[in-house]
TORLO-794664 format. One record per residue (C-alpha): residue in one letter; x negated, y negated, z negated. Coordinates in Angstrom, 1 decimal, always signed. Example, Ala and Ser with C-alpha at 12.3 -4.5 7.8 and 13.67 -1.06 7.14 Angstrom:
2
<"a",<-12.3,+4.5,-7.8>>
<"s",<-13.7,+1.1,-7.1>>
//
This chain:
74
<"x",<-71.2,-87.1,-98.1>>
<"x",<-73.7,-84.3,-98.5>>
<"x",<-75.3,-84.7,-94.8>>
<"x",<-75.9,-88.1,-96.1>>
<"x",<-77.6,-86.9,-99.2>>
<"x",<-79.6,-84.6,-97.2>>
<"x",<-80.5,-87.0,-94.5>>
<"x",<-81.4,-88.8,-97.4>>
<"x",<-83.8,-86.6,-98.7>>
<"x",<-85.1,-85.9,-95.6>>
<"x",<-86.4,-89.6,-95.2>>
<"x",<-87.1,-89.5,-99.0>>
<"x",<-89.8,-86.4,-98.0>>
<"x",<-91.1,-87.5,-94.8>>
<"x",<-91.8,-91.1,-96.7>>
<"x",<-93.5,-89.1,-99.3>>
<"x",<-95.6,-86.7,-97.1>>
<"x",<-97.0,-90.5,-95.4>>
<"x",<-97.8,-92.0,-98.8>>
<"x",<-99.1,-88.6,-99.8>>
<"x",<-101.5,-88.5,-96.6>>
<"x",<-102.6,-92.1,-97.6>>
<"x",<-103.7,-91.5,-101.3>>
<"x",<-105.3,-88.8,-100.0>>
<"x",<-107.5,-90.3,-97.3>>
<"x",<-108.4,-93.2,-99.7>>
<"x",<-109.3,-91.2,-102.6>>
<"x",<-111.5,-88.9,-99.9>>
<"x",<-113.3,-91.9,-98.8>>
<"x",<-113.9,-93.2,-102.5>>
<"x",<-115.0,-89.7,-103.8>>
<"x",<-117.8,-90.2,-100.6>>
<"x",<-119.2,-93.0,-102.6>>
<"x",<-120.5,-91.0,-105.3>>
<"x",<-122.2,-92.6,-107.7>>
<"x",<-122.7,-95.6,-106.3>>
<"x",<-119.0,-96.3,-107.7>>
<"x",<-118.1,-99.6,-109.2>>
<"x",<-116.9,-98.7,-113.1>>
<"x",<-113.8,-100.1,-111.9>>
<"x",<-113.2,-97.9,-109.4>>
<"x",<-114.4,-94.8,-111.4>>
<"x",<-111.6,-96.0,-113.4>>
<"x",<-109.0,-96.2,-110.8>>
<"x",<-110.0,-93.3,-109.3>>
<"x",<-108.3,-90.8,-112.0>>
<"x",<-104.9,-93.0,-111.7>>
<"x",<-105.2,-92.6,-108.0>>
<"x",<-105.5,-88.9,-108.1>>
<"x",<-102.5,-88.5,-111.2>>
<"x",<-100.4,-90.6,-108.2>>
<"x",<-100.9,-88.2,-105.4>>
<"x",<-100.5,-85.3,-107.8>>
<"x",<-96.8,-86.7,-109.1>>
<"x",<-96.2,-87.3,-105.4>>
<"x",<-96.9,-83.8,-104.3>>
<"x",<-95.0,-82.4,-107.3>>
<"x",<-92.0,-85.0,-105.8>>
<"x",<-92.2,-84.0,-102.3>>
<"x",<-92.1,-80.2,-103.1>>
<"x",<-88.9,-80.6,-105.6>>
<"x",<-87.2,-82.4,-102.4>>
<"x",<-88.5,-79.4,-100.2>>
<"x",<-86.9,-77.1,-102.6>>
<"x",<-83.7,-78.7,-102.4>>
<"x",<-83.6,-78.7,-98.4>>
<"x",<-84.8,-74.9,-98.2>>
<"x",<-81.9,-74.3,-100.4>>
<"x",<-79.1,-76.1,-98.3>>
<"x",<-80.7,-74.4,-95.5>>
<"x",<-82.2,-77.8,-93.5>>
<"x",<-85.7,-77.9,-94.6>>
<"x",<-87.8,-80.3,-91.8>>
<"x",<-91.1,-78.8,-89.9>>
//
């Protein structure tokens, strides 16, 4: 039951690290634009950023958990 949890998390982080990596290349290339933004994506832009944050705050509470049980992923 708890190396299924754990393999669990596991997926859970390395899902989060990808989706982290993504929000982070997109809001890279949007902050690039300068500007030049539309006002709709100088509005989206914050909401974009609040999402990355809340998944990097995630992904570290998951890391936590695995350092703790001792199989933490590289």
């Amino acid at each position: 039951m708890v190396a299924k949890l754990l393999g669990a998390l596991q997926g859970m982080l390395q899902a989060g690290i990808v989706q982290l990596n993504e929000r982070q290349e997109a809001i890279d290339s949007w902050d690039q634009w300068g500007p030049s933004r539309s006002k709709a994506l100088t509005l989206y832009l914050p909401i974009e950023r609040s999402a990355a944050i809340g998944i990097a705050q995630r992904n570290q509470a998951i890391r936590e958990v695995l350092e703790r049980c001792g199989k933490i992923i590289s």
